[in-house]
N, C-alpha and C positions, 0 to 999 in steps of 0.2 A: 504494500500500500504506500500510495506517495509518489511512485515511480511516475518517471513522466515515460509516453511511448508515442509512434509515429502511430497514423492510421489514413486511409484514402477515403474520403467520403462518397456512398455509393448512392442513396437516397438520400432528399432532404423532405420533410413533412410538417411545411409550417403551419397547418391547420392545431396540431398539438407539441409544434416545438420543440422537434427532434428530430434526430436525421442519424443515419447507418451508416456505420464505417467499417472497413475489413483490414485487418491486421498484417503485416507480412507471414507472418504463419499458417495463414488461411483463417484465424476467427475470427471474430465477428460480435459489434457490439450496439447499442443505440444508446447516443448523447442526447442528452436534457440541454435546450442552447440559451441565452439571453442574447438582445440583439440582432443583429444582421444574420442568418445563416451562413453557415459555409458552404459552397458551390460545389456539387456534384463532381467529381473527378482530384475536387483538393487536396493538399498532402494537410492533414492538421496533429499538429501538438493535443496531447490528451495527458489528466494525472489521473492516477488509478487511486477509486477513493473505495473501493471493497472489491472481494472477490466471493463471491457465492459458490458458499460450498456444495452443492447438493450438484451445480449444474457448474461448476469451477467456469462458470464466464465472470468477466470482469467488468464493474461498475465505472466505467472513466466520465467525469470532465473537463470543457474544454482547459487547458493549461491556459494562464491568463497572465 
């Protein structure tokens, strides 16, 4: 937790203000955003603010 990581944003859904990014690992996560979006294709900074255990994906926002 705290880690900051790369991710590429693959959907952006501003009706509820969050958009999908996919890892260079291959996973896969959805940010809560404030502000402007990030654009489909972007490279964005993300910190990891938990990891869920049951389903080990990772909770990130955006790095500010």
């Amino acid at each position: 937790m705290g880690s900051t990581v790369e991710a590429r944003v693959v959907d952006v859904f501003p009706g509820n203000r969050e958009y999908t990014v996919r890892f260079a690992d291959d996973g896969w996560a959805v940010v809560e955003y404030d502000g402007p979006p990030a654009v489909p294709g972007a490279t964005v900074m993300l910190v990891v603010e938990r990891l869920l255990e049951w389903t080990h994906r990772l909770v990130p926002r955006p790095a500010r």
